[in-house]
C-alpha positions in Angstrom: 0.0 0.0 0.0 1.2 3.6 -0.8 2.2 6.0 2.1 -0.6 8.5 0.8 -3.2 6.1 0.5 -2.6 4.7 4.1 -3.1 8.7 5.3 -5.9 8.7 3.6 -7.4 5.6 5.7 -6.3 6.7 9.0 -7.4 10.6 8.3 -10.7 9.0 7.1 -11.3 7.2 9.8 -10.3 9.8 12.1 -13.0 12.2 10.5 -15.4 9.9 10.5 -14.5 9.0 14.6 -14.8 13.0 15.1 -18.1 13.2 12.9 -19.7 10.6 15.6 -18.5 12.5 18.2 -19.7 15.8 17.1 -23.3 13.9 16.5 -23.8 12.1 19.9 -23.0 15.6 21.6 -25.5 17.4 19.4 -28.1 14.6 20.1 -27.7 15.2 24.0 -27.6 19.2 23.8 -30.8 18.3 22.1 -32.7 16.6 24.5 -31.5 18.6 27.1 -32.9 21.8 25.3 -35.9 20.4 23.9 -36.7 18.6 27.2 -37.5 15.0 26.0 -38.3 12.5 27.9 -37.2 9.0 28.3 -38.0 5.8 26.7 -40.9 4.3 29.1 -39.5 1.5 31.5 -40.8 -1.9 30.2 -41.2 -2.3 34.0 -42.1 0.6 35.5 -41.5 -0.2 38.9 -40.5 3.1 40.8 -44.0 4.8 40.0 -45.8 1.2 41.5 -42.9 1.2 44.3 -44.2 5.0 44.8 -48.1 4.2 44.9 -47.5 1.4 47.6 -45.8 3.5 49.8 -47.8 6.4 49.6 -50.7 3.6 50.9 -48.6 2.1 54.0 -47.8 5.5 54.9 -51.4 6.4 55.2 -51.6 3.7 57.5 -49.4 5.2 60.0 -50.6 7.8 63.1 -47.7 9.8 62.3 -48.2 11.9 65.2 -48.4 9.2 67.6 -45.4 7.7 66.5 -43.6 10.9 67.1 -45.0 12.1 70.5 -43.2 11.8 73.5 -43.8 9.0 75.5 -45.1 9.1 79.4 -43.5 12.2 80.6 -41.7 10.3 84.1 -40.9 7.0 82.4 -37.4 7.0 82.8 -36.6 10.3 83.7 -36.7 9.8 87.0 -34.1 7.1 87.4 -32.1 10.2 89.0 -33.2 13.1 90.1 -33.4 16.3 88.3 -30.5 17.2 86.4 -30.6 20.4 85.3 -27.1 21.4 86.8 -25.5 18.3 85.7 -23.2 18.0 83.1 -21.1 15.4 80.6 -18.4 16.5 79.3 -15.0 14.7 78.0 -11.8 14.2 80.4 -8.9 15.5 78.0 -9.5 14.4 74.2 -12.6 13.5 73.2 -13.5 9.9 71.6 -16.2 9.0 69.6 -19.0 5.9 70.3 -20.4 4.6 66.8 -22.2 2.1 68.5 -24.3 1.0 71.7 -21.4 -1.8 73.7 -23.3 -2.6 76.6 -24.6 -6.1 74.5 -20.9 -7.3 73.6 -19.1 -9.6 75.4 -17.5 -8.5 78.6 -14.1 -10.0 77.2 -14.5 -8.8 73.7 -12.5 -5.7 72.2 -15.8 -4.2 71.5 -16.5 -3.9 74.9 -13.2 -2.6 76.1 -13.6 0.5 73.9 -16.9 1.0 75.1 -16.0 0.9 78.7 -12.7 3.0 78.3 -14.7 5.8 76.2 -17.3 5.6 79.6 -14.1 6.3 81.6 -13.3 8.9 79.7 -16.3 10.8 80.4 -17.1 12.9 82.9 -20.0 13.4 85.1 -20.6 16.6 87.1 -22.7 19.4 88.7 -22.2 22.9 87.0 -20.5 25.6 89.4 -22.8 27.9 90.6 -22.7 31.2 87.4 -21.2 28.5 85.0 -22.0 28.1 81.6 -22.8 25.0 79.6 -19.7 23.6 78.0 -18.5 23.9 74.6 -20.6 21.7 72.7 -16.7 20.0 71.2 -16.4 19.4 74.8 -19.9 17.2 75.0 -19.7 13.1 74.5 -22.4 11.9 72.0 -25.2 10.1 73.8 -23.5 6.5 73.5 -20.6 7.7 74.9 -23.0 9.1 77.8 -24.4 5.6 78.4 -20.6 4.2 78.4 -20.0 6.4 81.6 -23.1 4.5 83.0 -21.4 1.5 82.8 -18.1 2.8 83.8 -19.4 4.3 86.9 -21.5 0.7 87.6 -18.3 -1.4 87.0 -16.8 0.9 90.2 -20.0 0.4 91.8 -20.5 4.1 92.1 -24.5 4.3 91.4 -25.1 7.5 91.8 -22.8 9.0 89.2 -24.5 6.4 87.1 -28.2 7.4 87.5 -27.2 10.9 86.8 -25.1 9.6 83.7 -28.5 7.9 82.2 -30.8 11.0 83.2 -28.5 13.1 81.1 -28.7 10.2 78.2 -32.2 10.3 78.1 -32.4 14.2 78.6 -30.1 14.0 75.1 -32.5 11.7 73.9 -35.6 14.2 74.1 -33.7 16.7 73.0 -33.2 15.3 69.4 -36.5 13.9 69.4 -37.6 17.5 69.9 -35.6 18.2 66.6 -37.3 19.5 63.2 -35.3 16.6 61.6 -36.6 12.8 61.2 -33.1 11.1 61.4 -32.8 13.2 64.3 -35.4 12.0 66.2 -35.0 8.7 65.2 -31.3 8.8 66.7 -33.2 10.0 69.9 -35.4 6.8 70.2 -32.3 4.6 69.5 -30.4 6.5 72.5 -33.9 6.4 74.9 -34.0 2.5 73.9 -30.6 1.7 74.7 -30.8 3.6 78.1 -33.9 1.5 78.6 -32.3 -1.4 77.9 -29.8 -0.7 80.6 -31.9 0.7 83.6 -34.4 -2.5 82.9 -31.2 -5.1 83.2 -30.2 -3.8 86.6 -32.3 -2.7 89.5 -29.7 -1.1 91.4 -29.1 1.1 88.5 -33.3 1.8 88.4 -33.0 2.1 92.2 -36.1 -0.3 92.5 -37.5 -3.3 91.0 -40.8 -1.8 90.4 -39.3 1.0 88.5 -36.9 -1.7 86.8 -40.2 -3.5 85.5 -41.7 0.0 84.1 -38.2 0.4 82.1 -38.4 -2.8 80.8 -41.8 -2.2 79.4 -41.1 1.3 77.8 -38.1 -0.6 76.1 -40.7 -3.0 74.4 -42.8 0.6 73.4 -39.8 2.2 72.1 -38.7 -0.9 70.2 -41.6 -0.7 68.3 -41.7 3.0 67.6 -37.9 2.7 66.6 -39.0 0.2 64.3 -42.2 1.7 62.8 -40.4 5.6 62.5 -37.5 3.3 60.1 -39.8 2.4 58.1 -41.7 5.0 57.8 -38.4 7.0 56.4 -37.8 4.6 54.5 -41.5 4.9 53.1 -41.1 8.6 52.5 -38.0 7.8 50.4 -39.7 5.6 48.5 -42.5 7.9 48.0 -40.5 11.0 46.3 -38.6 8.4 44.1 -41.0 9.0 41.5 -42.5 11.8 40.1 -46.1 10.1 40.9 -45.4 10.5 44.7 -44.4 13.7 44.9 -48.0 15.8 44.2 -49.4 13.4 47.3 -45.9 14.1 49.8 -46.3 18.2 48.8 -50.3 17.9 50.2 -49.0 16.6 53.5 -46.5 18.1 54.0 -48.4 21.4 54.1 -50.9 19.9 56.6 -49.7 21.7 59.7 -51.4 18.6 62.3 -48.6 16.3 60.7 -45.1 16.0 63.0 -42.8 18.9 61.9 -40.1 15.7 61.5 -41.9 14.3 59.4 -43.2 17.0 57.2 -39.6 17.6 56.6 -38.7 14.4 55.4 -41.4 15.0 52.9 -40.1 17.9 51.4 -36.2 16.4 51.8 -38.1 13.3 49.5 -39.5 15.9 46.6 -36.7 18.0 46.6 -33.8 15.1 46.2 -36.4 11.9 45.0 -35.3 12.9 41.6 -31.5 11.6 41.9 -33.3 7.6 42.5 -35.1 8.3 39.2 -32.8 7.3 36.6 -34.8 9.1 33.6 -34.9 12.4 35.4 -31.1 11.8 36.9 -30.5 11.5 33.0 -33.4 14.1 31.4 -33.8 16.6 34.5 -36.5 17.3 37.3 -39.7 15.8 36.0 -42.5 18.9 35.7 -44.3 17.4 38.5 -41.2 17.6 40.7 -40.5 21.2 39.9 -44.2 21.7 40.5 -44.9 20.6 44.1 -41.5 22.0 45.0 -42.8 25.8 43.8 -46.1 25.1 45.8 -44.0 24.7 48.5 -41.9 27.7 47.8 -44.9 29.6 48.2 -46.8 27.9 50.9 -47.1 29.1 54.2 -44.8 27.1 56.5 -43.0 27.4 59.5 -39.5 29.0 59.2 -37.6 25.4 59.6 -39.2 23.8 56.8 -38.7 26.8 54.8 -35.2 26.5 54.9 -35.3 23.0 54.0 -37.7 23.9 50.7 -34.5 26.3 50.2 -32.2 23.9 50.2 -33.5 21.3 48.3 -34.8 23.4 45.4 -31.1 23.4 43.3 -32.3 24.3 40.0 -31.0 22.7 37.2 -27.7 21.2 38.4 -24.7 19.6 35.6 -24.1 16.3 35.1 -21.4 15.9 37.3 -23.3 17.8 40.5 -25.9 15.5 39.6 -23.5 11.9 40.1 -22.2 14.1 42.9 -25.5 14.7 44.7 -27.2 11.1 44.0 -24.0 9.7 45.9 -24.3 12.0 48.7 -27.7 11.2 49.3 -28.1 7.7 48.7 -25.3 7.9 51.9 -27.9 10.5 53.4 -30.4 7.3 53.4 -28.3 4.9 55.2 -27.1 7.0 58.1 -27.8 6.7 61.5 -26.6 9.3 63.4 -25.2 9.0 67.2 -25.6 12.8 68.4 
């Protein structure tokens, strides 16, 4: 073969490389401009996944689930402690996970019982201040110092260790945010779990038997609020769910928590949509989220409309965002 002729194969082939290049781009620019939409799924199983939860969620008493439970129910394993304190001996550690169920020889259990001796237990000087929240163990780590303290058979500074547990407890269950407060009933439960194992540490057997039954109660709700998140989730995966999730979560009698979670599910649904992950926000979507935009609602779920409303984000924010939240979805928090 001639040298000219083989340039003329390779430059050929080249161009012709380039020509498909130039085309497939085009094609894309187009249906992003144009806005059309995607083959139909053969099996469309997120809009039937949507529909079914949408149904067990209405079988839920949302509010119920998220209410507090008897006011005195463990809280008075100590009493009050409104000038006590937890707060970390030198550097702080972190607790990912409840210890007191491992084996007392296991490495598991070491770590759990030297974080608990990190921690310490106090009454606030009179004038003092809170400490810095840096300086505050996560409610695990709290529940760690009740088995520390119970190890060196000192039960007071443990009763005052699991009041403060279960004071962080309600506090996150008081929170405007549903993985929040389902964090809260996991910490409650596991403090429940300890006060109903040990009467000394309930300081009587009658109040060891009440603990033991508010465990079985907050089992449940732990149990029903998962699923119900994971519901919601579900729900605002498909642009069928999303007109239904905007209606309640305007309904001001529904839990703020969970009214949240609604909006969280419209605004970021779309990235477990593969045709609007590939085409854009499905008109539905952008839709319910400007009702919400204009609805009135309290000031909390008006920042989360805020920031879940992104616009029109590039490809790479939208790989970007779709990993961050399917993460978002698995956490459990330990706060």
């Amino acid at each position: 073969m001639q040298p000219a002729t083989h340039k003329k194969i390779v430059f050929g082939a080249l161009g012709c490389g380039g020509l498909l290049a130039v085309l497939t781009v085009a094609s894309w620019l187009s249906v992003r401009k144009w806005g059309f939409e995607a083959p139909s799924s053969q099996l469309p199983v997120a809009p039937l996944q949507a529909a079914a939860a949408l149904d067990s969620l209405s079988a839920y008493d949302l509010t119920a689930l998220t209410a507090p439970l008897v006011a005195d129910s463990l809280m008075t394993v100590a009493p009050p402690v409104a000038d006590m304190v937890a707060r970390w001996s030198g550097e702080g550690h972190v607790i990912l996970s409840f210890g007191d169920t491992f084996p007392s020889d296991s490495w598991q259990r070491r770590i759990w019982h030297t974080a608990g001796a990190a921690v310490v237990i106090e009454s606030l000087p009179a004038g003092a201040s809170t400490p810095p929240a840096d300086s505050q163990p996560v409610g695990h780590a709290i529940l760690a110092a009740v088995r520390s303290a119970l190890d060196d058979d000192d039960w007071d500074t443990a009763r005052h260790a699991a009041a403060l547990a279960i004071r962080r407890a309600r506090e996150l269950q008081s929170r405007p945010d549903l993985l929040a407060v389902i964090a809260g009933i996991r910490l409650e439960r596991d403090a429940a779990l300890m006060i109903s194992g040990d009467s000394l540490l309930a300081g009587s057997e009658a109040f060891r038997v009440r603990a033991a039954a508010t465990l079985v109660a907050l089992d449940r709700r732990l149990h029903a609020l998962r699923r119900v998140r994971a519901l919601i989730g579900a729900a605002g995966a498909a642009p069928r769910g999303v007109s239904t999730l905007a209606e309640w979560a305007r309904d001001s009698a529904l839990p703020l928590a969970v009214r949240d979670e609604m909006i969280r599910a419209i605004g970021f649904g779309w990235l477990l949509d593969p045709p609007e992950m590939s085409f854009g926000l499905d008109s539905t979507r952008v839709t319910a989220l400007q009702g919400l935009a204009g609805a009135d609602l309290p000031p909390e779920l008006r920042q989360t409309v805020k920031a879940v409303s992104l616009g029109s984000p590039g490809v790479a924010q939208r790989f970007n965002l779709s990993i961050s939240y399917r993460t978002k979805r698995l956490e459990s928090l330990d706060l």
